[in-house]
PAMARVO-134515 format. One record per residue: residue number from 1; x, y, z of N, C-alpha, C, O in turn. Coordinates in Angstrom, 1 decimal, padded with zeros to 4 digits. Atoms other than C-alpha are relative to their C-alpha. Layout:
{r NUM {X Y Z} {X Y Z} {X Y Z} {X Y Z}};
...
% end
This chain:
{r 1 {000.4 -001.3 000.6} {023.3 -083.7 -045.0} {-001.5 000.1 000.0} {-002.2 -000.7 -000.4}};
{r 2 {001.7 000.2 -000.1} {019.6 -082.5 -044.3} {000.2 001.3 -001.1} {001.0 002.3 -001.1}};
{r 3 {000.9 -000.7 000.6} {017.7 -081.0 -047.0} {-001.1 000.8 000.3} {-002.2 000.6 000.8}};
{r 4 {000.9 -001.3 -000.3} {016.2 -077.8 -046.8} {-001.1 -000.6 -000.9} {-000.9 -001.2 -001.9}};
{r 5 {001.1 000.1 000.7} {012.4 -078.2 -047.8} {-001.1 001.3 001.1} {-001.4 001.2 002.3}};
{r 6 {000.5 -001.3 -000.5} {010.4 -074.6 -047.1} {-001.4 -000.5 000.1} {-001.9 -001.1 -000.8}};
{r 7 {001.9 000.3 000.2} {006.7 -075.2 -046.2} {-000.7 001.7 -000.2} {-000.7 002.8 000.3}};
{r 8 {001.0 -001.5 000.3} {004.5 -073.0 -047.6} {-001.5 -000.3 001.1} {-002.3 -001.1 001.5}};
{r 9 {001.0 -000.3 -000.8} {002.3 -071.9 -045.5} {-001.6 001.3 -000.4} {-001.7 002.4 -001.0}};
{r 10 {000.9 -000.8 000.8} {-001.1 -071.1 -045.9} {-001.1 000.3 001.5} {-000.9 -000.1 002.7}};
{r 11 {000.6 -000.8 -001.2} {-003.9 -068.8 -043.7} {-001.1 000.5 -000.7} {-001.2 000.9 -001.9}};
{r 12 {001.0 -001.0 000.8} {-007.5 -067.3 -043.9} {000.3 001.0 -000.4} {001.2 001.7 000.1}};
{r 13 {000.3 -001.0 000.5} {-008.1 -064.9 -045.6} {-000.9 001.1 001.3} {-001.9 000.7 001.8}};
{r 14 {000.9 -000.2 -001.5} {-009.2 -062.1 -042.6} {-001.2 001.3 -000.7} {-001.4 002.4 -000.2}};
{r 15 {000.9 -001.2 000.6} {-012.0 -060.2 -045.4} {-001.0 -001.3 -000.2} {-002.0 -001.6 000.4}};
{r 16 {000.7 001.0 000.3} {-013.0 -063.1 -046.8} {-000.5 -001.3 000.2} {-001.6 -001.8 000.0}};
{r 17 {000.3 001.3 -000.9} {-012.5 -066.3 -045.0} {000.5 -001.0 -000.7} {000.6 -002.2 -000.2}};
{r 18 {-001.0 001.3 000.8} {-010.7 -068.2 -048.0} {001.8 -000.3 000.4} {002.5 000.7 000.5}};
{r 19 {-001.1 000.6 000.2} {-007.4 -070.1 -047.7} {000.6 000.5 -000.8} {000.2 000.3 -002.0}};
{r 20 {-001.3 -000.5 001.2} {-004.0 -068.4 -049.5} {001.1 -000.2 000.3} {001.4 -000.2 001.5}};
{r 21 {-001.9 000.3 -000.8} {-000.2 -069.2 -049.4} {000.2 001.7 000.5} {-000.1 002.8 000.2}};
{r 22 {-000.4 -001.2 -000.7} {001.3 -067.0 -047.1} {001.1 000.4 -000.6} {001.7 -000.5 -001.1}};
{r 23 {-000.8 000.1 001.0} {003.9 -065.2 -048.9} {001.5 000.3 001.5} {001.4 000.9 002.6}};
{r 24 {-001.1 000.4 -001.0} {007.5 -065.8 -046.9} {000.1 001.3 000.7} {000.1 001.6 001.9}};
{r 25 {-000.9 -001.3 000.0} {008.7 -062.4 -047.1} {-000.8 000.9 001.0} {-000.2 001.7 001.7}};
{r 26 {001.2 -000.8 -000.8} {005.3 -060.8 -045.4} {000.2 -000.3 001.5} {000.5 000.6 002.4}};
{r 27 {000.2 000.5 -001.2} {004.9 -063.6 -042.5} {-001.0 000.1 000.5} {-001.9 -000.6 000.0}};
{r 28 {000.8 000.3 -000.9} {002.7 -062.9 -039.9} {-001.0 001.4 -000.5} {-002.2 001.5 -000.2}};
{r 29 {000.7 -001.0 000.3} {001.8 -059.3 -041.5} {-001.1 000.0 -001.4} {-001.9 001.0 -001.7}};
{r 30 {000.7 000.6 001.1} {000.3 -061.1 -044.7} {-001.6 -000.5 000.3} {-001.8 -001.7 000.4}};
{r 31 {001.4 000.7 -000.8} {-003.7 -061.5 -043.5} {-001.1 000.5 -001.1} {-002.3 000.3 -000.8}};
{r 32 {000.9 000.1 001.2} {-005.3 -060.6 -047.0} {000.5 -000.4 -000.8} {001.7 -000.3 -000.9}};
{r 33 {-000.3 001.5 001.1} {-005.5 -063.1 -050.1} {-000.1 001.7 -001.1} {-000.4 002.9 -000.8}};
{r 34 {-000.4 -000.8 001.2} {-004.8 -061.1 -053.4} {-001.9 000.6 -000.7} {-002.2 001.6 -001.5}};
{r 35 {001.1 -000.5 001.1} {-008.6 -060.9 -054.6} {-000.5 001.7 -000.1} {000.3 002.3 000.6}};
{r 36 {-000.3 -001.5 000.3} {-009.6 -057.0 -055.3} {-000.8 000.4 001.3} {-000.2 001.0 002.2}};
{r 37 {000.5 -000.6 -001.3} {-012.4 -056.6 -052.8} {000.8 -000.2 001.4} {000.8 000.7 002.2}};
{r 38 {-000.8 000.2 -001.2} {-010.0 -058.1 -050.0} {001.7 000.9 000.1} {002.5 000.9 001.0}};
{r 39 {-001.1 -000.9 -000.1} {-007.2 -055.6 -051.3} {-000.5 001.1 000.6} {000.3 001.8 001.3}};
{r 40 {000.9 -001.5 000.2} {-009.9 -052.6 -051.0} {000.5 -000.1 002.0} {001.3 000.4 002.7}};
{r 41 {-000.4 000.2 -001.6} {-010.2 -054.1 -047.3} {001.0 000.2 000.7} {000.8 000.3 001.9}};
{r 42 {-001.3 000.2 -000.5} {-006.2 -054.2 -046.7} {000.1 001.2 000.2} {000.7 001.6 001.3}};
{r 43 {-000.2 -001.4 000.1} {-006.4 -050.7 -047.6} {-000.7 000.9 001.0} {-000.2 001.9 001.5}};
{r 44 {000.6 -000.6 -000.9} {-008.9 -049.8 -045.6} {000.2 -000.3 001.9} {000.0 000.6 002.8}};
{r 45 {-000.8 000.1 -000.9} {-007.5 -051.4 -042.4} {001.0 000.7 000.1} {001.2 001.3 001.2}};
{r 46 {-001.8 -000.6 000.0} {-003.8 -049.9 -043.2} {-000.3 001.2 000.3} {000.4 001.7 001.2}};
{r 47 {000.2 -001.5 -000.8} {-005.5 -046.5 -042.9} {-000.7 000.2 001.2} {-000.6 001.3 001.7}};
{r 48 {000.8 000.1 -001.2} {-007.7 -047.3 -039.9} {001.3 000.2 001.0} {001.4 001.1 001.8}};
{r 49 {-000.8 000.1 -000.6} {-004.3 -048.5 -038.5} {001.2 001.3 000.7} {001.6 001.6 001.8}};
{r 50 {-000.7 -000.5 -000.2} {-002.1 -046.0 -039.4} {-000.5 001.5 000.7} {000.2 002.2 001.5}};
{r 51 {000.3 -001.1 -001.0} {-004.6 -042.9 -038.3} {000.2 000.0 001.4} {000.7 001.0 002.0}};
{r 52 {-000.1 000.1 -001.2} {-004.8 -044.7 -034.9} {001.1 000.3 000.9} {001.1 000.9 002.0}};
{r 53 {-001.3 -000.1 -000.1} {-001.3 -044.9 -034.5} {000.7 001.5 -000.3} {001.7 001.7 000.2}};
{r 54 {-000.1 -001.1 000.3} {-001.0 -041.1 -035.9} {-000.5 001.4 000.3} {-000.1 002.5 000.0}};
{r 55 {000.5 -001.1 -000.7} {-003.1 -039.2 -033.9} {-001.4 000.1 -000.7} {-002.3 000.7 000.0}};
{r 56 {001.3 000.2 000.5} {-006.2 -039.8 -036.3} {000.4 001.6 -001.5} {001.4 001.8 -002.2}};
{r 57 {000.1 -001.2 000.5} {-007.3 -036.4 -038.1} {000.8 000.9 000.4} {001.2 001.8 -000.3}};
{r 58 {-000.9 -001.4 -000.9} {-005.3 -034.2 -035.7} {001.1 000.0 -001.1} {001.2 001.2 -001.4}};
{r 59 {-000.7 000.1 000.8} {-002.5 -035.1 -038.3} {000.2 001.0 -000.6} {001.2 001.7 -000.7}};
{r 60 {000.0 -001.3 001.2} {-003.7 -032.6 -040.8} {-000.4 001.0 000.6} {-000.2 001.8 -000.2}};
{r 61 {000.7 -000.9 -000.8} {-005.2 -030.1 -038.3} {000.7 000.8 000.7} {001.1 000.0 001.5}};
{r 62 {-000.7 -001.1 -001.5} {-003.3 -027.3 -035.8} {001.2 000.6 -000.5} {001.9 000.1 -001.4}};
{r 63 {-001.1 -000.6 000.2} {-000.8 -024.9 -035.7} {001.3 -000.4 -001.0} {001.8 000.0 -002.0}};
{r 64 {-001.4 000.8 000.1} {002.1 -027.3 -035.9} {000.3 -000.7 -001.4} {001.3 -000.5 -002.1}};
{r 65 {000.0 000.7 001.3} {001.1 -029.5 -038.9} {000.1 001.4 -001.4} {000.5 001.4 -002.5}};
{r 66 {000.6 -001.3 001.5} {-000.1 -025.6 -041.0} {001.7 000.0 -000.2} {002.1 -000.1 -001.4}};
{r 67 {-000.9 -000.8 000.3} {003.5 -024.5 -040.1} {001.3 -001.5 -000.8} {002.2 -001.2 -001.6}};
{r 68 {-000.9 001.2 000.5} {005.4 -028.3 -041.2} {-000.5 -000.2 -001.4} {000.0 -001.1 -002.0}};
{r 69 {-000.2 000.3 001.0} {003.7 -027.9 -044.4} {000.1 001.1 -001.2} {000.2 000.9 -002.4}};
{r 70 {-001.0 -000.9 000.9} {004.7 -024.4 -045.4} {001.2 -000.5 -000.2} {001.7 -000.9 -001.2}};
{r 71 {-001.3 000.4 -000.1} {007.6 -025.3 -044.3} {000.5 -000.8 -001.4} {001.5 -000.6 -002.2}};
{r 72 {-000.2 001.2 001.1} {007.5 -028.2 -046.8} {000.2 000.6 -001.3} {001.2 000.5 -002.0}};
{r 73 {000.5 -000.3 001.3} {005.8 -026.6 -049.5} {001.8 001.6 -000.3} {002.3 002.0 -001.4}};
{r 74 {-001.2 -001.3 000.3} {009.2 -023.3 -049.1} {000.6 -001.4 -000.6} {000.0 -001.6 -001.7}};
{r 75 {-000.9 000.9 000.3} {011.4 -026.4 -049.8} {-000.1 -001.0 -001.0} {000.7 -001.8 -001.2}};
{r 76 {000.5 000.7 001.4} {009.5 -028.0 -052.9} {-000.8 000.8 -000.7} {-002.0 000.5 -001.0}};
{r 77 {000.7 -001.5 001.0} {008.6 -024.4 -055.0} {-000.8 -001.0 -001.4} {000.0 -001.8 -001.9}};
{r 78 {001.0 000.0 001.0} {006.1 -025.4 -057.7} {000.2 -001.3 -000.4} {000.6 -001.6 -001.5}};
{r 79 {-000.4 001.4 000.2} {006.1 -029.1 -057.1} {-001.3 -000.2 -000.5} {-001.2 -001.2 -001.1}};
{r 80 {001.3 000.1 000.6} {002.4 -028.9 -058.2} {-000.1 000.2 -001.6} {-001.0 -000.4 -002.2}};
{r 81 {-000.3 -000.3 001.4} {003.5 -027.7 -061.8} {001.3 -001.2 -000.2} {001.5 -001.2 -001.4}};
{r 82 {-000.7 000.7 000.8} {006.3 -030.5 -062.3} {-000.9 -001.4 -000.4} {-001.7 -001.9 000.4}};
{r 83 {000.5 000.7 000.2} {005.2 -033.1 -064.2} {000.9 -001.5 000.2} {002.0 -001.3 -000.2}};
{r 84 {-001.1 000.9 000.4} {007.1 -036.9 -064.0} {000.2 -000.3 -001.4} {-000.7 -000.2 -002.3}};
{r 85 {-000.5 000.3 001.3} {008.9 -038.0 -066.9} {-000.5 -000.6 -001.2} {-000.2 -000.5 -002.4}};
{r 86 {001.1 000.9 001.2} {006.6 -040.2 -068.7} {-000.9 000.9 -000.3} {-001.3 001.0 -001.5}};
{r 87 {000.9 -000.9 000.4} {004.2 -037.4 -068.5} {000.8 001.1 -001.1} {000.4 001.2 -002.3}};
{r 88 {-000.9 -000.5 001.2} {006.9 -035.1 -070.1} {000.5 -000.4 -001.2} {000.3 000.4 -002.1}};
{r 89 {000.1 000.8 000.9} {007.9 -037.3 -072.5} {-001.1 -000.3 -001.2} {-000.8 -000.4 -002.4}};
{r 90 {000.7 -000.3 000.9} {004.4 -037.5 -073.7} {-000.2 000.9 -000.9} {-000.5 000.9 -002.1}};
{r 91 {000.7 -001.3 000.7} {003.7 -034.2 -074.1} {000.7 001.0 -001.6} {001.7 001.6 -001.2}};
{r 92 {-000.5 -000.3 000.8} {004.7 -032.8 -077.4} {-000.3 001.4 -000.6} {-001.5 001.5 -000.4}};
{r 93 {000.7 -001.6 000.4} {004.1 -028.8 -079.0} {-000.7 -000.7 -001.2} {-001.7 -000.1 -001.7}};
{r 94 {000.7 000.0 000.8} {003.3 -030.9 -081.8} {-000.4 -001.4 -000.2} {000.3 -002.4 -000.1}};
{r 95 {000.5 001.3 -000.5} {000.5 -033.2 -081.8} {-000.3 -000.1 -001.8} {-000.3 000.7 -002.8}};
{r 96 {000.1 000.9 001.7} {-000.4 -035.8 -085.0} {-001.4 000.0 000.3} {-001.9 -000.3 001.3}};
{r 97 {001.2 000.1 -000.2} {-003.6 -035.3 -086.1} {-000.3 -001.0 -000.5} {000.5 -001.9 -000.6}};
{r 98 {000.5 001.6 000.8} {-005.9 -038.2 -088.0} {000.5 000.2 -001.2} {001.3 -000.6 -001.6}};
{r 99 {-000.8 000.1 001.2} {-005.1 -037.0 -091.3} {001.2 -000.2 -000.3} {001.4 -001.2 -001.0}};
{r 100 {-001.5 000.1 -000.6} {-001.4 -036.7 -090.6} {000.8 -001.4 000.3} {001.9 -001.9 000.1}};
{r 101 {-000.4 001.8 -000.2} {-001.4 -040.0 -089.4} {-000.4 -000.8 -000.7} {000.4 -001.7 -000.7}};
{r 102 {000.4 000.9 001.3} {-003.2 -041.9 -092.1} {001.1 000.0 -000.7} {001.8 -001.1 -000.8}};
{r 103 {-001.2 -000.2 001.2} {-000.6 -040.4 -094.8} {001.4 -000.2 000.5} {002.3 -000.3 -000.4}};
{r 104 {-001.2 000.5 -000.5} {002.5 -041.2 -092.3} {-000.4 -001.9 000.5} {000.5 -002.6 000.9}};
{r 105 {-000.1 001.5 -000.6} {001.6 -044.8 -091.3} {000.1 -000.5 -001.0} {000.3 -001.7 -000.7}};
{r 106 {-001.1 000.9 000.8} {002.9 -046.2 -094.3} {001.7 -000.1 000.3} {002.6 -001.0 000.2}};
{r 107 {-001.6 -000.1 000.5} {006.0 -044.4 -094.1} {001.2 -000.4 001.1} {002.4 -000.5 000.8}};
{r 108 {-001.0 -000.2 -001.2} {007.5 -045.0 -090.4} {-000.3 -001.6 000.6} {-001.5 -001.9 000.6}};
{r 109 {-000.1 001.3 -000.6} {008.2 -048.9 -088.8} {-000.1 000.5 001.5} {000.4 001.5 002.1}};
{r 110 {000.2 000.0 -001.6} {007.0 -049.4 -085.1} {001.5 000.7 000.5} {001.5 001.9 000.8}};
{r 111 {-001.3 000.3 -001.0} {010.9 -049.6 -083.6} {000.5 001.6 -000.3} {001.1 002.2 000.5}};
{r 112 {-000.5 -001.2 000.7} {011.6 -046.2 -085.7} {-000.8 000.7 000.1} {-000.2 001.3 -000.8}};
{r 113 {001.0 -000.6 000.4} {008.6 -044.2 -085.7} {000.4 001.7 001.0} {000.2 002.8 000.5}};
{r 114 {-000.9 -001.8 000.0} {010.5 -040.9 -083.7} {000.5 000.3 -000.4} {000.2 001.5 -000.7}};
{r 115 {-001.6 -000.8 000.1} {013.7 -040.1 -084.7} {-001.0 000.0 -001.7} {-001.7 001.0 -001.8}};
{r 116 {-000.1 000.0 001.3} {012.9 -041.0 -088.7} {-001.6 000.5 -000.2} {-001.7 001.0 -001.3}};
{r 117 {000.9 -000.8 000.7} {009.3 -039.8 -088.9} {-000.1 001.9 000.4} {-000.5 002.8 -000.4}};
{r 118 {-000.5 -001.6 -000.4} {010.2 -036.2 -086.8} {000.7 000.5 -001.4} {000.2 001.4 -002.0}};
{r 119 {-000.5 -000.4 000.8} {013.0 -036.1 -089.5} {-000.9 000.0 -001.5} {-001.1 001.0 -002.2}};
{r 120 {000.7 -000.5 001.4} {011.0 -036.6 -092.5} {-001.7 001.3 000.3} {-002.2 002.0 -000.6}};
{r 121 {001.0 -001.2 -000.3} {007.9 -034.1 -091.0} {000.7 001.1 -000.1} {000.3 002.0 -000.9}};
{r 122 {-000.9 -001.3 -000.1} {010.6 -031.4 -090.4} {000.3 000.4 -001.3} {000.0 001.5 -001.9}};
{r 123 {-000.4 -000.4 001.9} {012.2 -031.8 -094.1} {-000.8 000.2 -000.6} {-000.6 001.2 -001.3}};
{r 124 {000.9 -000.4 001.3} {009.0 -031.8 -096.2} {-000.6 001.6 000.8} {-001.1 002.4 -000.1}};
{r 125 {000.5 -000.9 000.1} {008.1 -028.7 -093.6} {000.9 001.0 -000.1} {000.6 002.2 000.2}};
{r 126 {-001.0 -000.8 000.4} {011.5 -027.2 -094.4} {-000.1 000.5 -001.5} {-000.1 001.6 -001.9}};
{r 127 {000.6 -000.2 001.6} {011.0 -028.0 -098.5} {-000.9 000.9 -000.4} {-000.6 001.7 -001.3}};
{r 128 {001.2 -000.2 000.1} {007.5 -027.0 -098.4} {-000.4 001.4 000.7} {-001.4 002.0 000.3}};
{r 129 {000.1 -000.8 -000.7} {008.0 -024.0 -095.8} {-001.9 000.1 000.5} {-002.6 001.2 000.5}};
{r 130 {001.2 -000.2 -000.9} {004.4 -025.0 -094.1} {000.0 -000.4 001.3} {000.8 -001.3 001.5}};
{r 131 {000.2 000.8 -001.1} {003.6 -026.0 -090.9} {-000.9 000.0 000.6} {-001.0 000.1 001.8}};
{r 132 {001.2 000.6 -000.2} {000.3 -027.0 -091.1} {000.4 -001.5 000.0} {001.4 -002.1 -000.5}};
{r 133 {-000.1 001.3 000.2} {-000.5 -030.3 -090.3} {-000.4 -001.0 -001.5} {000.1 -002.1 -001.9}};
{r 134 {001.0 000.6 001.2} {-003.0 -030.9 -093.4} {001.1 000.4 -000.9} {001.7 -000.6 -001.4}};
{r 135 {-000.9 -000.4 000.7} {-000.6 -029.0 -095.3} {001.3 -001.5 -000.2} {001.6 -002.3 -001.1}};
{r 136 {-000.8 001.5 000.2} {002.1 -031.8 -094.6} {-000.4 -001.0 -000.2} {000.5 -001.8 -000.6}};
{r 137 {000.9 001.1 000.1} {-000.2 -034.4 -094.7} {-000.3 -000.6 -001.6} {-000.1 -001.7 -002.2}};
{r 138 {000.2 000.1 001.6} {-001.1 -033.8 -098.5} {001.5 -000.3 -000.5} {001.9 -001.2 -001.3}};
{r 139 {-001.0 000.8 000.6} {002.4 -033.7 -099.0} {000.4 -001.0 -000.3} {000.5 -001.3 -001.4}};
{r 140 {-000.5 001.0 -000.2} {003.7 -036.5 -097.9} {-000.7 -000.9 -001.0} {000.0 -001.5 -001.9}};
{r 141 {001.1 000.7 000.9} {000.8 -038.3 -099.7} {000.5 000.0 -001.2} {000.8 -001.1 -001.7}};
{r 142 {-000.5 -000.5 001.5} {002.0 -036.3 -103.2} {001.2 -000.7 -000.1} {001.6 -001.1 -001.2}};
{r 143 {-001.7 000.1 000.2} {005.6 -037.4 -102.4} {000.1 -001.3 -000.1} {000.9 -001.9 -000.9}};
{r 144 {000.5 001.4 000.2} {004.1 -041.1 -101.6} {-000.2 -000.4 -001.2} {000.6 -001.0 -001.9}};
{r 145 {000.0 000.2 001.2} {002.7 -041.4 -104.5} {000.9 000.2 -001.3} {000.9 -000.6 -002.3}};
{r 146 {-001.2 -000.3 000.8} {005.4 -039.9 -106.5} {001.1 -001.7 -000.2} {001.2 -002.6 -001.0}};
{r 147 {-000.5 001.6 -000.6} {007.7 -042.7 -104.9} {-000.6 -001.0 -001.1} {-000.1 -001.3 -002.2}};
{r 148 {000.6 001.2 000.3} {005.5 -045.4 -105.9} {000.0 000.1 -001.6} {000.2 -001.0 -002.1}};
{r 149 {000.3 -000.4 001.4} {005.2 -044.4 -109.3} {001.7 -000.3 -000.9} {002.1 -000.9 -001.9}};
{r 150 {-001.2 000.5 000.5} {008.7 -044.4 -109.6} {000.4 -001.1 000.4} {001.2 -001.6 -000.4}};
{r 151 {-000.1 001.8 -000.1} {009.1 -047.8 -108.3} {-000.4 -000.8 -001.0} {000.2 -001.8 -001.4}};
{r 152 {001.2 001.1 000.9} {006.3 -049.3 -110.9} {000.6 000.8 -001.3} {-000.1 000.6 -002.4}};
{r 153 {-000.4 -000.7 001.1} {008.4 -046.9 -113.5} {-000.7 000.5 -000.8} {-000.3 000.6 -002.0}};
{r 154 {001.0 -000.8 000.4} {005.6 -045.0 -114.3} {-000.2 001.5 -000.2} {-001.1 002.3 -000.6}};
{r 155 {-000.5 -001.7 -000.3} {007.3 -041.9 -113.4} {000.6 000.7 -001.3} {001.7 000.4 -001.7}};
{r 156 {-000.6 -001.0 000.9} {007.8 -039.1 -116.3} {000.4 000.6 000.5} {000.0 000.7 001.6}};
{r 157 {-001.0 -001.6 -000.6} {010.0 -036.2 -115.7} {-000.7 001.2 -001.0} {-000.8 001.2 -002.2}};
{r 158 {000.3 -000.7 000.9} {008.6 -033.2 -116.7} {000.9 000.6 -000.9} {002.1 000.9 -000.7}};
{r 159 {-001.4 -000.5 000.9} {010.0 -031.9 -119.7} {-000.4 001.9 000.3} {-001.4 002.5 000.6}};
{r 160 {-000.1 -001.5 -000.5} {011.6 -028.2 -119.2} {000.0 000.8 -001.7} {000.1 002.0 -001.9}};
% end
């Protein structure tokens, strides 16, 4: 039974001139080492290459290319206005300001901090019918404190 044993193989570096394992999967197309200046270089080969191989500039230039990227652009309408999903995701109509967030960072845990701090902003600005931010901000604070008061049993009830 012969035992497979892979050699790693190693090669200059063709920016820098250092020694790196060659990675299997690349082979013979693997000829820059990982450091940042020798990526910049990979980069700048890859496009040297691929203009050569492309016609150069002519690429973007003439009749042919104007009409292949109407073309393009009829067939992806206001691809310039979509955003991807993490970007959407971010974006919210309603942003937390500093105060806002001082008086909620007691009340919301990392793993929870959407679903159950949305819900409690919404309710005090349903209660409260404001939708300012300062405005909810103080509440929450008033309603904090309240809370706590009643924990340390320090809470009176007003008499009616």
């Amino acid at each position: 039974m012969k035992i497979s044993r892979r050699r790693i193989y190693a090669r200059r570096c063709a920016h820098c001139g250092q020694r790196f394992p060659v990675n299997a999967r690349l082979g013979n197309r693997h000829r820059f080492c990982s450091q940042a200046e020798c990526a910049k270089a990979s980069r700048r080969a890859a496009r040297k290459k691929w203009l050569r191989k492309n016609g150069g500039k002519r690429y973007f230039s003439g009749e042919e290319n104007g009409d292949r990227v109407r073309s393009w652009r009829k067939r992806n309408p206001k691809y310039w206005k979509r955003a991807n999903r993490s970007k959407r995701s971010k974006q919210r109509d309603f942003v937390l300001t500093k105060s806002l967030a001082e008086a909620v960072r007691y009340v919301a845990l990392q793993d929870t901090i959407d679903t159950r701090l949305a819900l409690k902003i919404g309710l005090i600005s349903e209660l409260t019918g404001a939708a300012l931010q300062d405005t909810i901000a103080k509440e929450i604070h008033r309603i904090m404190m309240r809370g706590y008061a009643i924990m340390r049993g320090q809470f009176r009830q007003p008499s009616k």
